[in-house]
N, C-alpha and C positions, 0 to 999 in steps of 0.2 A: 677727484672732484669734491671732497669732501672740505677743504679748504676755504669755496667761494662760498659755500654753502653753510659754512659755521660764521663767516664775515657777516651775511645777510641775519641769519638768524641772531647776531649778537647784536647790528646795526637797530634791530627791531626793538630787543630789548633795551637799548639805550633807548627808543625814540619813546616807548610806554614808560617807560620809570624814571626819563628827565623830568617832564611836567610836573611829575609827583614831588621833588625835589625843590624845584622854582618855585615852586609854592607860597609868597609869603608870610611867615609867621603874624598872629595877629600882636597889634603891644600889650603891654600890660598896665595892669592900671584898673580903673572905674572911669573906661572909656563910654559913652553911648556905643549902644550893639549899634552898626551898620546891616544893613538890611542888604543883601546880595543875591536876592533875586532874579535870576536871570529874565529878561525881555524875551519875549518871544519876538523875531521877525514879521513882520505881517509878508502878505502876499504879494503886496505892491511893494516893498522893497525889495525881495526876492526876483519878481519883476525889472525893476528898475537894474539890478545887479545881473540880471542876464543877459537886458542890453545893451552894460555900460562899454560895448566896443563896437556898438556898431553907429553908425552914423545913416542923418538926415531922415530921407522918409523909409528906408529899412527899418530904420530905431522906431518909429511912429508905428508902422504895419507890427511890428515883433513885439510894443509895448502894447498896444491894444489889441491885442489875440493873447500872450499872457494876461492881462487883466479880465479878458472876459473868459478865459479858461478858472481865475480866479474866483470870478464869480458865479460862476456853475458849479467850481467848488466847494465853496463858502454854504449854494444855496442846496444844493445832497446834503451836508452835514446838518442844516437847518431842518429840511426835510426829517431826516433819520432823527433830529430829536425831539421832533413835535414842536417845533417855533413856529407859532402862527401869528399875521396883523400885522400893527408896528415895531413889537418885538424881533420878528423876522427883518423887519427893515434893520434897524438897528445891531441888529445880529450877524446879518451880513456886508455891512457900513464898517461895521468894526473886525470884523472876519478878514476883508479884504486888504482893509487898512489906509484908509482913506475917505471923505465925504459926501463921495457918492460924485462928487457934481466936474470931475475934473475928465478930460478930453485932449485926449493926446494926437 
């Protein structure tokens, strides 16, 4: 059995060390640096991606129960860092990732 066992482990090592590869090279030149910062996800699209298979008022019930789990989460970590007042509002507005005012 040692056969499927060295497939799996070698399948692995291709899948870590392809990426690294694809990679592509930057040009050369006296290009402007691009900024590649990755976006963090907010909460509500996390959200929205967990519904996106379900339909009707299932999708409705399962988006606003994620969202307001979102916001219980948003408001512990607001807690934990001392955001207090409009800050907090704001803090969890943009935690969540959305305006506050939408209704699903």
């Amino acid at each position: 059995m040692k056969l499927p066992s060295a497939a799996v482990a070698a399948s692995l090592v291709c899948l870590v060390i392809a990426p690294v590869f694809a990679q592509p090279t930057p040009p050369a030149g006296p290009a402007a640096p691009i900024s590649t910062v990755p976006v963090p996800a907010t909460k509500r699209v996390t959200c929205l991606a967990t519904t996106q298979s379900l339909k009707g008022q299932d999708k409705r019930d399962q988006m606003q129960l994620c969202m307001a789990q979102a916001r219980v989460d948003c408001l512990k970590q607001a807690i934990d860092q001392k955001v207090v007042g409009e800050p907090r509002k704001s803090f969890i507005r943009t935690c969540v990732g959305g305006d506050g005012t939408e209704q699903q």
